[in-house]
Backbone as CSV, one residue per row, in Angstrom:
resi,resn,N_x,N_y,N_z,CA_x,CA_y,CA_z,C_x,C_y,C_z
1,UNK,81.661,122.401,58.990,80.902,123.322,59.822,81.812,123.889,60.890
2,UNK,81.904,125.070,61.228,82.909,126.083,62.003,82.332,125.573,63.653
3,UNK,83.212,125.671,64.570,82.920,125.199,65.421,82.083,126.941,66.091
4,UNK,81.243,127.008,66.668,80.717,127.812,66.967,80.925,127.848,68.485
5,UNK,79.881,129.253,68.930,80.609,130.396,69.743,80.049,129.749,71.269
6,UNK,80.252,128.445,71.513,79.712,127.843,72.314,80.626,126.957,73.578
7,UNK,79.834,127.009,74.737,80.134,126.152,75.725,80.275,124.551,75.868
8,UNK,81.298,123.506,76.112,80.539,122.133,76.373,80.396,121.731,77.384
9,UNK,79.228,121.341,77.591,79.170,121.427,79.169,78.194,120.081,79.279
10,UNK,78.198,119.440,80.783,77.441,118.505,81.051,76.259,118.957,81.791
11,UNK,75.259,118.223,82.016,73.617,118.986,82.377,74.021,119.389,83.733
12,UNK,72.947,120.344,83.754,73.043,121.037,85.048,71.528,120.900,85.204
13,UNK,71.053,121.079,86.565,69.248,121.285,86.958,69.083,122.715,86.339
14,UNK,68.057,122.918,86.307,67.198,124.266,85.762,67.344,124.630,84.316
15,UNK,67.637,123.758,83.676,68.335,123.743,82.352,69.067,125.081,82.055
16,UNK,70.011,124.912,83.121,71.074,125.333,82.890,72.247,125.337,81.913
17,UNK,72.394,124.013,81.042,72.767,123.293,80.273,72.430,122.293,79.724
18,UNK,73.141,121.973,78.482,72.981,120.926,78.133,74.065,119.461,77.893
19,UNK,73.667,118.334,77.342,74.319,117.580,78.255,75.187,116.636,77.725
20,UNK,75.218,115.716,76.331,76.106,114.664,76.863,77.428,113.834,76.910
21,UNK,78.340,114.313,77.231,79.414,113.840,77.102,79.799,113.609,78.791
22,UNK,80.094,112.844,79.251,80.364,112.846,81.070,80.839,111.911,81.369
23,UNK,81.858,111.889,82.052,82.141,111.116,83.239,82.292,110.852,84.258
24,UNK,81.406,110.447,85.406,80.885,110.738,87.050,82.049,110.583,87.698
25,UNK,82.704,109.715,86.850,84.318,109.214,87.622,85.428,110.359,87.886
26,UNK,86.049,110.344,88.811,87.146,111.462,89.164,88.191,111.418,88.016
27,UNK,88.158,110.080,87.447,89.043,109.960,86.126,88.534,109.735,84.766
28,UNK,89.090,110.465,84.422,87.959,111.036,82.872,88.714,109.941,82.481
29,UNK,87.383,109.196,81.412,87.198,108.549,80.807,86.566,109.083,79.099
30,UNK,87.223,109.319,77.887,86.810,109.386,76.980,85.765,108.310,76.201
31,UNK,84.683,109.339,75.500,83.778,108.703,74.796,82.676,107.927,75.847
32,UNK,82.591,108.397,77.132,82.011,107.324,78.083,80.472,108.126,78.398
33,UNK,79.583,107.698,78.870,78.171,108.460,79.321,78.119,109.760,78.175
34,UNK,78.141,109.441,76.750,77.185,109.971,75.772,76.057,110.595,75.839
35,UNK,75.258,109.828,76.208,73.181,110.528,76.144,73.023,111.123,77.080
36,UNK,72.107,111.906,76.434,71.426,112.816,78.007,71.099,112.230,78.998
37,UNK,70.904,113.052,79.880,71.034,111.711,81.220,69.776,113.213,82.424
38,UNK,68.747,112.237,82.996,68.249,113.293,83.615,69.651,113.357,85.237
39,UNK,69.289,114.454,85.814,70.019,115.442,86.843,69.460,114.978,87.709
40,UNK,69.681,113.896,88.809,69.130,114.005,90.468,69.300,115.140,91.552
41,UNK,68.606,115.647,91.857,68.797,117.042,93.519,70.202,116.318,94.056
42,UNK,71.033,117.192,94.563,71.794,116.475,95.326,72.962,115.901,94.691
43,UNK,72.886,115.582,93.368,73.820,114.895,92.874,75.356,115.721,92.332
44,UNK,76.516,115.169,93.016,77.764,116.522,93.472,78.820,116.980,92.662
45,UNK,78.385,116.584,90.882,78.773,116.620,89.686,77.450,117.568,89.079
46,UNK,76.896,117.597,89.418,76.030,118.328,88.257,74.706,119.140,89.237
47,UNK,74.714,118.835,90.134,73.663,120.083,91.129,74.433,121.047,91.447
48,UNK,73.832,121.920,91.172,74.995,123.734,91.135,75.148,123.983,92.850
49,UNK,74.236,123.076,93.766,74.487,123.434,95.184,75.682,122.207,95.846
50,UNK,76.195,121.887,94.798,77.141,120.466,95.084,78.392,120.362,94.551
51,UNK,78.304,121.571,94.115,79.349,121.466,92.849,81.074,121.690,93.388
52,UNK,80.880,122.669,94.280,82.348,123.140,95.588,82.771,121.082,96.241
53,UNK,81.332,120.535,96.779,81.752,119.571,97.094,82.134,118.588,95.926
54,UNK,81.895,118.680,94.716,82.352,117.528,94.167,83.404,117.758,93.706
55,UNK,83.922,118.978,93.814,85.395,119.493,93.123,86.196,118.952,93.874
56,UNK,85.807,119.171,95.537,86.861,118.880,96.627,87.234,117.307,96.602
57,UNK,85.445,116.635,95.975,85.882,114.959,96.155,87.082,114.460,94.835
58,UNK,87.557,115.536,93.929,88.091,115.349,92.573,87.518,115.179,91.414
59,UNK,86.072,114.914,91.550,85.038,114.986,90.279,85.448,115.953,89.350
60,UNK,85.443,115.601,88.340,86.120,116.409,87.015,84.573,117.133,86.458
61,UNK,83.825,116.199,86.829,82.235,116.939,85.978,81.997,118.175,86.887
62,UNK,82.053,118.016,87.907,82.143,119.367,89.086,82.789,120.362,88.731
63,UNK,84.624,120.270,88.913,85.321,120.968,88.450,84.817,121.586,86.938
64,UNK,84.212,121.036,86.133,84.358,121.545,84.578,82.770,122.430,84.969
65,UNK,81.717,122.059,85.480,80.765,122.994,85.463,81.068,124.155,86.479
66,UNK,81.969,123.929,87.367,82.333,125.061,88.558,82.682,126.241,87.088
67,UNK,83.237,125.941,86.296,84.104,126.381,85.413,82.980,127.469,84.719
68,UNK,81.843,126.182,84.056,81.180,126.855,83.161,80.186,128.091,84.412
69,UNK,79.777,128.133,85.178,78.632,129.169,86.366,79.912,130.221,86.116
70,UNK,81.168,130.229,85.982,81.759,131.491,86.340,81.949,131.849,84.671
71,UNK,81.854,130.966,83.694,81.999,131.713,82.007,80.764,132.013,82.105
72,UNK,79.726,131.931,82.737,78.030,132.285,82.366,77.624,133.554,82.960
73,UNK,78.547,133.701,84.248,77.905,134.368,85.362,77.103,134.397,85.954
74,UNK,76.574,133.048,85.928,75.583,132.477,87.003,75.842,132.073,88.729
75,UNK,75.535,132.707,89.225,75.536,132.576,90.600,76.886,133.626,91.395
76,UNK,77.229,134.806,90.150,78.408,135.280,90.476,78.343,136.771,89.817
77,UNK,78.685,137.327,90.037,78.233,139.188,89.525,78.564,139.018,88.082
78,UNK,79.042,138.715,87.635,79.198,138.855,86.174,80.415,137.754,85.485
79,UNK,80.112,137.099,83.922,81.001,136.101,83.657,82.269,136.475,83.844
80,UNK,83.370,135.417,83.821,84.496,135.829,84.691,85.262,134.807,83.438
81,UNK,86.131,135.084,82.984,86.658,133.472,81.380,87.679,133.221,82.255
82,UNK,88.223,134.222,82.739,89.874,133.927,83.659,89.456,132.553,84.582
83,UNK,87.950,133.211,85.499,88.077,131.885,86.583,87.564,130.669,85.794
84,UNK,87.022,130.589,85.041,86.420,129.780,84.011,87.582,129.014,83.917
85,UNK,88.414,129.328,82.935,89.880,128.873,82.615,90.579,127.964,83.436
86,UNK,90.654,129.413,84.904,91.168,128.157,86.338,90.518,126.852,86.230
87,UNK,89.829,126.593,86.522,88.968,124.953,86.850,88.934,124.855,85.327
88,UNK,88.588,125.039,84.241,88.586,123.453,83.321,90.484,123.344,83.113
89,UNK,91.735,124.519,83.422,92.451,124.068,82.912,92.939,122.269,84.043
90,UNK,91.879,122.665,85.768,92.123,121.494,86.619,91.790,120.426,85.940
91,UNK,90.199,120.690,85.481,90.129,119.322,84.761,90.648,118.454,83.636
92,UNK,90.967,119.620,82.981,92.125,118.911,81.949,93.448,118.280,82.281
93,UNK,94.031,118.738,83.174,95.016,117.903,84.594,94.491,117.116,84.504
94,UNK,93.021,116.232,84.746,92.743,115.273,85.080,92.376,114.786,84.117
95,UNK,92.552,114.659,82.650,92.220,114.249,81.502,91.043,114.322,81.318
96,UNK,90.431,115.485,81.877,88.773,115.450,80.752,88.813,116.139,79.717
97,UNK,88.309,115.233,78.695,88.409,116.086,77.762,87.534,117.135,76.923
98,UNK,86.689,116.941,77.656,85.497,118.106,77.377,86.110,119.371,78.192
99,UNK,86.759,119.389,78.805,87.512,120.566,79.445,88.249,120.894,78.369
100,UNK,88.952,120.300,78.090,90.153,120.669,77.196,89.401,121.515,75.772
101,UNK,88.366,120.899,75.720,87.603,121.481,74.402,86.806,122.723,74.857
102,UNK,86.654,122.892,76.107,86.013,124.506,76.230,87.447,125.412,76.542
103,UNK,88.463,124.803,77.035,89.356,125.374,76.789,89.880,126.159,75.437
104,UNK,89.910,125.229,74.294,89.894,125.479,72.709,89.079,126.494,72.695
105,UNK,87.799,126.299,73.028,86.866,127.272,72.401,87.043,128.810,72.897
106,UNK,87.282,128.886,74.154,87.975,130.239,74.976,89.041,130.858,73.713
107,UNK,89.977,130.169,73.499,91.085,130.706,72.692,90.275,131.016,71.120
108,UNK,89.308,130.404,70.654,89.101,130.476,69.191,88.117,131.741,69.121
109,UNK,87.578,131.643,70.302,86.515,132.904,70.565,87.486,133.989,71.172
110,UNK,88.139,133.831,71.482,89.013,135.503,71.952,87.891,135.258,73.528
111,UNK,87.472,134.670,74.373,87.104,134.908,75.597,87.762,134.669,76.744
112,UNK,88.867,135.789,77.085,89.487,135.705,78.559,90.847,135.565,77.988
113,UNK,91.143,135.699,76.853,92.206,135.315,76.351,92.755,135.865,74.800
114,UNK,93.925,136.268,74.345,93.779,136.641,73.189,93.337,135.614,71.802
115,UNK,92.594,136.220,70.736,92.357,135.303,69.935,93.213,134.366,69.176
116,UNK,93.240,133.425,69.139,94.428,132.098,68.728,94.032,130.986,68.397
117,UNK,93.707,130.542,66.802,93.409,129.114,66.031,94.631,128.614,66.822
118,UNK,95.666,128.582,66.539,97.007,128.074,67.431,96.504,127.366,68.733
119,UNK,96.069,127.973,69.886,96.022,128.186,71.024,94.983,127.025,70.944
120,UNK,93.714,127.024,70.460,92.691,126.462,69.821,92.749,124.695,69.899
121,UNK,93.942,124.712,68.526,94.540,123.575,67.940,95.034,122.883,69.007
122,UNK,95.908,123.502,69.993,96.534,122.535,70.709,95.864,121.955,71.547
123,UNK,95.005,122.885,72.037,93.464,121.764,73.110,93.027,120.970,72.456
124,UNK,92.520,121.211,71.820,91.722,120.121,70.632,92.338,118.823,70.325
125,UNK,93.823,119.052,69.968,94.817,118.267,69.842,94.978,116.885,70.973
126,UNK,94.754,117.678,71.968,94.897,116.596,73.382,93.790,116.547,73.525
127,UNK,92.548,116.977,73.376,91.226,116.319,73.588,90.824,114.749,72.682
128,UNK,91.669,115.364,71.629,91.612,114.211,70.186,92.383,113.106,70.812
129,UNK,93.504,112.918,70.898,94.438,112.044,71.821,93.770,110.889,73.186
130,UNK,92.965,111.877,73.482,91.842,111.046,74.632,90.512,110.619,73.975
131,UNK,90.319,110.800,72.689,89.406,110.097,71.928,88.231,110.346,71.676
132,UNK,88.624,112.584,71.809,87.444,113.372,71.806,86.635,113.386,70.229
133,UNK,85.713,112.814,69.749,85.498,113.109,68.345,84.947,114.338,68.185
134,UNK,84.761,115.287,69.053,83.970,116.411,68.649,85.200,117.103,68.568
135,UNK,86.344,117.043,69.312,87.669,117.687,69.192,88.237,117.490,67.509
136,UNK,88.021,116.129,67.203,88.453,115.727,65.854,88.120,116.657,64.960
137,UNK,86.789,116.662,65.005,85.486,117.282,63.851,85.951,119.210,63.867
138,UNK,86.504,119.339,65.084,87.091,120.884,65.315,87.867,121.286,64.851
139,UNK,89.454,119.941,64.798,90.631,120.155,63.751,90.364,120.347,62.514
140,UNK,89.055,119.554,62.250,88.688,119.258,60.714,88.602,120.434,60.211
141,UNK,87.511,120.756,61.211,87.527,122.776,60.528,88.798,123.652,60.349
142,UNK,89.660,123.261,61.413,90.221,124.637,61.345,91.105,124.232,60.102
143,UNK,91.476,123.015,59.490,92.167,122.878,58.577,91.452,122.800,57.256
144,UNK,90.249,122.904,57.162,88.927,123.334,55.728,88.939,124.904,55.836
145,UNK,89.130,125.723,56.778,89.289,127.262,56.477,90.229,127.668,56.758
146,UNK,91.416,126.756,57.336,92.658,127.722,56.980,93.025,128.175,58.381
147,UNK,92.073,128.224,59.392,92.492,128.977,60.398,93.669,128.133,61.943
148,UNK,94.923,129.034,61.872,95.562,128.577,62.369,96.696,127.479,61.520
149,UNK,96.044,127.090,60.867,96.936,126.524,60.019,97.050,126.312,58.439
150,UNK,97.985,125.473,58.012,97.800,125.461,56.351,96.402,125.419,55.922
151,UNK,95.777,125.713,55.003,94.836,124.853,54.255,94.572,123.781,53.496
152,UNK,94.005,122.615,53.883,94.281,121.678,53.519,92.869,120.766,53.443
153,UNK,92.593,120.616,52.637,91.070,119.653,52.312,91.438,118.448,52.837
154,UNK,92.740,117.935,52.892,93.255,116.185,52.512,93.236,116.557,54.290
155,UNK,93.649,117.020,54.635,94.014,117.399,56.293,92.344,116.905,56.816
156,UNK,91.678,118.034,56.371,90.781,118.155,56.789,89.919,117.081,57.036
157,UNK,89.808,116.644,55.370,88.840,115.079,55.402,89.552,114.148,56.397
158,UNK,90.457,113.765,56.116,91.440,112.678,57.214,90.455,112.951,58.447
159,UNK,91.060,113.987,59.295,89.857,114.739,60.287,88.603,114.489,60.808
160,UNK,88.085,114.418,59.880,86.345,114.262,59.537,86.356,112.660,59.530
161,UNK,87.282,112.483,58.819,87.214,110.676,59.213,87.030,110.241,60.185
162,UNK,88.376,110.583,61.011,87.922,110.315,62.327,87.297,110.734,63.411
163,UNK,86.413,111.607,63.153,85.635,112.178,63.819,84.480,111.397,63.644
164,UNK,84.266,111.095,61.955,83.265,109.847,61.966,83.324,108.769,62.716
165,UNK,84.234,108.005,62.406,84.493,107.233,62.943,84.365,106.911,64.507
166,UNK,84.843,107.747,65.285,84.351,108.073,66.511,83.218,108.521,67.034
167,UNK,82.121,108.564,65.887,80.947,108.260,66.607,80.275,109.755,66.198
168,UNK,80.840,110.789,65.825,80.367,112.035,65.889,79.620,112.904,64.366
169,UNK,78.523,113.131,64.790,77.592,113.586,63.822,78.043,114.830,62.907
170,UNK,78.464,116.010,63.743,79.024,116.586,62.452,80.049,116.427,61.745
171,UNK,80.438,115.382,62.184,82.224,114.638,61.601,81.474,113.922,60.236
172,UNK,80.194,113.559,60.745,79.989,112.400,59.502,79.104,113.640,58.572
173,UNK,78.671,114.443,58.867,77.868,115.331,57.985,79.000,116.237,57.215
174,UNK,80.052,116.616,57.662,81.477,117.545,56.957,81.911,116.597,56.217
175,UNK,81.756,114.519,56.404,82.109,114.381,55.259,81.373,114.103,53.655
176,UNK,79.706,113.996,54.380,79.197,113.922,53.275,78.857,115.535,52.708
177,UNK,79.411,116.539,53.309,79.688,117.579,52.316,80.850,117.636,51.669
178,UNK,81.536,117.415,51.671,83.150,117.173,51.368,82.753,116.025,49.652
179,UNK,81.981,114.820,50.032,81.176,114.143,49.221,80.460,115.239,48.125
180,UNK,79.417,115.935,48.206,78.760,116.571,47.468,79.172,117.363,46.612
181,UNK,80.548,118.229,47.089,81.029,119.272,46.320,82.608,118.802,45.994
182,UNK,83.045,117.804,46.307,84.047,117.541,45.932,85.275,118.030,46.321
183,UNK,85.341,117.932,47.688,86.635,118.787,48.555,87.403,117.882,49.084
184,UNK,88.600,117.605,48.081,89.816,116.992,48.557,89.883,115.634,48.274
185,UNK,88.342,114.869,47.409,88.336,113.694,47.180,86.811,113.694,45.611
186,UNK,86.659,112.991,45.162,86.297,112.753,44.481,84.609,112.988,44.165
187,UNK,84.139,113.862,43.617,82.695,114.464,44.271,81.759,112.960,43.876
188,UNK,80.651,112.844,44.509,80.222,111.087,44.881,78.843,111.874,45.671
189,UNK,77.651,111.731,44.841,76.559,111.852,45.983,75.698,111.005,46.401
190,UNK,76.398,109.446,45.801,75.912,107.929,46.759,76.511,108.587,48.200
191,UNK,77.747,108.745,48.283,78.253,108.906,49.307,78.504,109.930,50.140
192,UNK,77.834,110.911,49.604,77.778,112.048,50.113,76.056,111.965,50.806
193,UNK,74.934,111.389,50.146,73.912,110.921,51.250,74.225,110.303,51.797
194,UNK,75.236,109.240,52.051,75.124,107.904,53.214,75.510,108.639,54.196
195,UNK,76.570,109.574,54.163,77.046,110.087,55.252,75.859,111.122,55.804
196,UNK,75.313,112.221,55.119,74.174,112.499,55.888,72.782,111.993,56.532
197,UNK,72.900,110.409,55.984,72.143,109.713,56.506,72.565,109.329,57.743
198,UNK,73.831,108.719,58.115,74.634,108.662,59.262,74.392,109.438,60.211
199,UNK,74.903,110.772,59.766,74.882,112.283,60.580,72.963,112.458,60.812
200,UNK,72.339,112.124,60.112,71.101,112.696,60.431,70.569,111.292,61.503
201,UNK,71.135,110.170,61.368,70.302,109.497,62.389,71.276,109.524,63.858
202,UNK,72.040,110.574,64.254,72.616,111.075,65.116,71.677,112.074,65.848
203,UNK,71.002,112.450,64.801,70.352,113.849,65.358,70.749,115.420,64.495
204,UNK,72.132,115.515,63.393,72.178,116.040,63.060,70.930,117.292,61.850
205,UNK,70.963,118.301,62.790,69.870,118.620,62.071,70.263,119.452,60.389
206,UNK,70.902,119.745,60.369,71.884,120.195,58.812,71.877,118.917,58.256
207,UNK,72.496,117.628,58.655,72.448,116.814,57.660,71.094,116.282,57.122
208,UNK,69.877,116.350,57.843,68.310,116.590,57.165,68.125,117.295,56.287
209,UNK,68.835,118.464,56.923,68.077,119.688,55.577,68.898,119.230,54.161
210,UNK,69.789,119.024,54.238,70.740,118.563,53.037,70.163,117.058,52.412
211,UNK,69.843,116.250,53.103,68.909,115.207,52.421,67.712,115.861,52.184
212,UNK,67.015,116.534,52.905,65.789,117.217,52.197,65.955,118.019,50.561
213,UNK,67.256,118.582,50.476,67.370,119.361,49.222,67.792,118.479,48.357
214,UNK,68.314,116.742,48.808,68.979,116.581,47.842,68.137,115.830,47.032
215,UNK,66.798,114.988,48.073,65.885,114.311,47.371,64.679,115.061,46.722
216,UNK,64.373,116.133,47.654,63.414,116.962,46.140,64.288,117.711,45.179
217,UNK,65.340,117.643,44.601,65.443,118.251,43.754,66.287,117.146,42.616
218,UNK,66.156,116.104,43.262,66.628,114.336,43.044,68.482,114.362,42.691
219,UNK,69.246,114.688,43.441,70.043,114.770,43.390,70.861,113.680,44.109
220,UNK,71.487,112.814,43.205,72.068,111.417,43.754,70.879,110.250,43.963
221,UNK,69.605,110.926,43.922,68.481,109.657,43.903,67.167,110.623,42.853
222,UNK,66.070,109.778,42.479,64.803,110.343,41.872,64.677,111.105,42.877
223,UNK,63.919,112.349,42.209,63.467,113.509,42.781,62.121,113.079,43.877
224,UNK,61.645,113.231,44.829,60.521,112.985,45.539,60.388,114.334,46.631
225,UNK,59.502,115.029,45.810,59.058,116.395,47.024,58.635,116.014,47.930
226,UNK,57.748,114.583,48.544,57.168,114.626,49.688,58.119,114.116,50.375
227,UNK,58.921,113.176,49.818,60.053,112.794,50.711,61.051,113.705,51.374
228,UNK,61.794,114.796,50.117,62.296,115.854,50.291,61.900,116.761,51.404
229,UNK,60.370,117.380,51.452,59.829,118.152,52.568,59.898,117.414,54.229
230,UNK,59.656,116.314,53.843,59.413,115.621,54.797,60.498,115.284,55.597
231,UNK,61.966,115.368,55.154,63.400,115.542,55.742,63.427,117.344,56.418
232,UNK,63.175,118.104,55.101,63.172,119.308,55.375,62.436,119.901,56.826
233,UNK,61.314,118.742,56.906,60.143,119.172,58.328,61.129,118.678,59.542
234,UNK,61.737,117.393,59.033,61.893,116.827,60.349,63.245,117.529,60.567
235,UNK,63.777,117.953,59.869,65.358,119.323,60.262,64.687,120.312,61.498
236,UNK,63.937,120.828,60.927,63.137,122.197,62.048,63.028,121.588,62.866
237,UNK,62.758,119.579,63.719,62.743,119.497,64.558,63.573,119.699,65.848
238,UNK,65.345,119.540,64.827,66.183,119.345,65.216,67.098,120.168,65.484
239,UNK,67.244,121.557,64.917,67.801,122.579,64.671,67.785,123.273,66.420
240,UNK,68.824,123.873,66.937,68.708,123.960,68.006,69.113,125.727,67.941
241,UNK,68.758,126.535,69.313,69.204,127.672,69.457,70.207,128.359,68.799
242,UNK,71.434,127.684,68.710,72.925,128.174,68.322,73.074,128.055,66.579
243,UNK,71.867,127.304,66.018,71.807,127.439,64.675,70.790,128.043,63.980
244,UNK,70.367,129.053,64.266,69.740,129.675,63.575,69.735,130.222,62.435
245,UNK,70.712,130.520,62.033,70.822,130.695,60.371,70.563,129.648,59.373
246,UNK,70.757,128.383,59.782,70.525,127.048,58.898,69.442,127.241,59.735
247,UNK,68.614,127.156,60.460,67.138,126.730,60.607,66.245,127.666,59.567
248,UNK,67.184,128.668,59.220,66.227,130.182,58.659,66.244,129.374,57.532
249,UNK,67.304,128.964,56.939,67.307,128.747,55.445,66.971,127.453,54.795
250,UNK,66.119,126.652,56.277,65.802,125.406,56.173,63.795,125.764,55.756
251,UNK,63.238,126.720,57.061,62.382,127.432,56.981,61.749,128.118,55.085
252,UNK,63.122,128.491,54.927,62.619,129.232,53.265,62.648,128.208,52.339
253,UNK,63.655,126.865,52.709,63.432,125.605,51.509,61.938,125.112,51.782
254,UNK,61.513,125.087,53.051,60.171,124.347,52.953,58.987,125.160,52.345
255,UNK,59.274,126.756,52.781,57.829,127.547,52.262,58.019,127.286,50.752
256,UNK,59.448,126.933,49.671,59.515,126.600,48.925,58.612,125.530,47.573
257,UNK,58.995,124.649,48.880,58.520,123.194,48.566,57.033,123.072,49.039
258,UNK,56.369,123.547,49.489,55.185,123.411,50.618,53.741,124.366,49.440
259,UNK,54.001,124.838,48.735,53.120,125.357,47.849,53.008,124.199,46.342
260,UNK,53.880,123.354,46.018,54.042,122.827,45.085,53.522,121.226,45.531
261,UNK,53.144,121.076,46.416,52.615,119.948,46.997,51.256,120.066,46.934
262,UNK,50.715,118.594,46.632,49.235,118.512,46.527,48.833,117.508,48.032
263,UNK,47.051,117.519,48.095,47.398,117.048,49.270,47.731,115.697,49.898
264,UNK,47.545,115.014,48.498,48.221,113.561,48.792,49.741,113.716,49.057
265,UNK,50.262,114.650,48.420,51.582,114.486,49.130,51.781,115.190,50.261
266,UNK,51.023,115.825,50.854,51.466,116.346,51.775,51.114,115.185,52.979
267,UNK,49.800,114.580,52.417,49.803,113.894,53.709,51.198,112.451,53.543
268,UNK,51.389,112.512,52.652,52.527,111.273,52.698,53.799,111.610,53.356
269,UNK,53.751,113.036,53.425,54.817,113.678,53.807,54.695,113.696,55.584
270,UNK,53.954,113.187,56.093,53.285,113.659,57.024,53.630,112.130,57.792
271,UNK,53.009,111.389,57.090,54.037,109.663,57.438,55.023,109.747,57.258
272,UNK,56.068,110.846,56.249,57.222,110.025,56.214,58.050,110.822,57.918
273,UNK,57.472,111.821,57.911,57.974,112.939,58.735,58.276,111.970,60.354
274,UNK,56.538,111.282,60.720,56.378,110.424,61.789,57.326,108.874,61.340
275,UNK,57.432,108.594,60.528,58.493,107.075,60.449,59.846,107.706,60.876
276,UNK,60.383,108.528,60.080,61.770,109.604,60.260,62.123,109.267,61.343
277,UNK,61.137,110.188,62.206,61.095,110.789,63.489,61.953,109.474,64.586
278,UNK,60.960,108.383,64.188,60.573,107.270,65.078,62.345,106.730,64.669
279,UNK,62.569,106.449,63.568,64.186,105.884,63.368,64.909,106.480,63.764
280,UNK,65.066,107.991,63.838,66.020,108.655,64.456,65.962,108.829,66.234
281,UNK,65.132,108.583,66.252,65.052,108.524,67.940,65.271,107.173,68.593
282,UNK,65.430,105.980,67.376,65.332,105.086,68.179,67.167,104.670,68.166
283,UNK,67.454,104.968,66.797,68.628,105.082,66.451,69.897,105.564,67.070
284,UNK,69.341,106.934,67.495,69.880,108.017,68.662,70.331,106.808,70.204
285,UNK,68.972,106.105,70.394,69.053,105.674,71.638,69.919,104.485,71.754
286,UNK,69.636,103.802,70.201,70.125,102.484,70.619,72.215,102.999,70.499
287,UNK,72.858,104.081,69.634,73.808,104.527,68.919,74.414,105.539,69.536
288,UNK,74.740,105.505,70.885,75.422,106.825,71.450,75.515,107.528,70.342
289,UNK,75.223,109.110,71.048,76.316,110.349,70.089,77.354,110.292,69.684
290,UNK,78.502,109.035,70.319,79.787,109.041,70.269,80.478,110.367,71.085
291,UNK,81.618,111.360,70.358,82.254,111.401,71.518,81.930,113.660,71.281
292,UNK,80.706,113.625,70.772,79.935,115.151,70.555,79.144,115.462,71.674
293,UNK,79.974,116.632,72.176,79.468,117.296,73.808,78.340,117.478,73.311
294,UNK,77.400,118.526,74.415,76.400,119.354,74.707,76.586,120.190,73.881
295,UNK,75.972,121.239,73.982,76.744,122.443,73.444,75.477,123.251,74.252
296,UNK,75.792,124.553,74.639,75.446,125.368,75.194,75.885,127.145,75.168
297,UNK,75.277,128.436,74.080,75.751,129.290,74.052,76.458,130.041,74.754
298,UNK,76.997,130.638,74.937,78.200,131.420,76.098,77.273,132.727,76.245
């Protein structure tokens, strides 16, 4: 999955953002404060009226959202990527590495800067180094399409490994696609669901829809439409703003599936949707995100 045209950012009040990768500490700490976390008034990392002071105290979460109000143009005549740039390249001085990764994303998006997979790679590179897995899951891409560098599936999966490994949901969902179609390793769709089972009890909402298609149409297991829909339902839960094209085409698998159902299955579908629900949320809570920012559109 391409890393998209997005911000990482830690919560802000007014849902301003979204949230979790953080560290309150002046010294970034990788992989540390994962989950969303609610925002206290006052608090001089993440209240937008605190934010000058928490820069001054060395807070890196300060510095990196000072960063993101001037890529948004919130509280300032219009977005600004240059001043943006200034403060996360501070915080990356200070080893955060969620800085370093909106840094990447500036260069891959052409914002404030000329366009450069290159430019990209090398943030990412040192975000990975500090034990960013969403940085990992980023290399993964750019070496599955080529951009910036060779093309390379074996690159790529490696990548995705450790992006799994580190805790991160679309790391583990790129590899159970990699699983399904057979990119760079041996096509396997035992193992190409485990991994979207992984990725989906993260929260990944793509790796649902992909267990939804794979069990009604029984692919790697017996076919079961109510089971199938019932992944497919609980995807739409999960699908967020910045993915809308997979929510669309999650939307047309269910009107699909949703006429061919009787109503015993629908209502079974209806338990499996509420059990789902309940494992993945509890799963989520007990299983940090690992080391996958916020994400927040630009």
């Amino acid at each position: 999955m391409k890393p998209k045209a997005l911000l990482l950012v830690p919560t802000l009040l007014v849902a301003l953002l979204a949230a979790p990768h953080a560290a309150a500490q002046s010294e970034a700490l990788p992989n540390e404060d994962e989950t969303f976390t609610e925002v206290r008034p006052g608090e001089i990392s993440t209240d937008p009226a605190n934010l000058i002071e928490g820069a001054r105290r060395g807070d890196v979460r300060a510095i990196n959202n000072l960063g993101l109000l001037w890529a948004r143009g919130i509280g300032v005549d219009a977005p600004n990527f240059e001043e943006a740039m200034r403060w996360w390249k501070e915080a990356a001085k200070r080893g955060y590495t969620l800085s370093m990764n909106n840094l990447g994303l500036l260069h891959a998006n052409g914002h404030g800067v000329e366009q450069s997979y290159e430019q990209a790679l090398k943030w990412w590179e040192m975000a990975a180094e500090g034990g960013d897995a969403w940085a990992m899951n980023s290399i993964g891409d750019l070496y599955e399409n080529g951009h910036g560098v060779a093309q390379s599936y074996a690159d790529a999966l490696d990548w995705y490994r450790r992006a799994a490994d580190g805790g991160d949901g679309l790391g583990m969902y790129n590899l159970g696609n990699f699983y399904e179609n057979g990119l760079g390793v041996e096509r396997d769709l035992k193992h190409a669901r485990d991994w979207y089972e992984r990725a989906a009890d993260k929260g990944t909402a793509i790796a649902m829809h992909k267990l939804g298609l794979m069990t009604a149409h029984g692919r790697g297991v017996p076919a079961d439409a109510a089971e199938g829909f019932a992944w497919l339902t609980l995807a739409g839960q999960y699908f967020g703003v910045e993915d809308a094209a997979d929510a669309a085409d999650n939307g047309r698998a269910l009107e699909a599936l949703r006429s061919g159902l009787s109503d015993q299955q629908r209502a079974r579908a209806e338990e499996i949707v509420a059990n789902l629900h309940a494992r993945v949320e509890e799963r989520r809570k007990a299983r940090p995100f690992g080391a996958r920012p916020g994400e927040s559109e630009t």
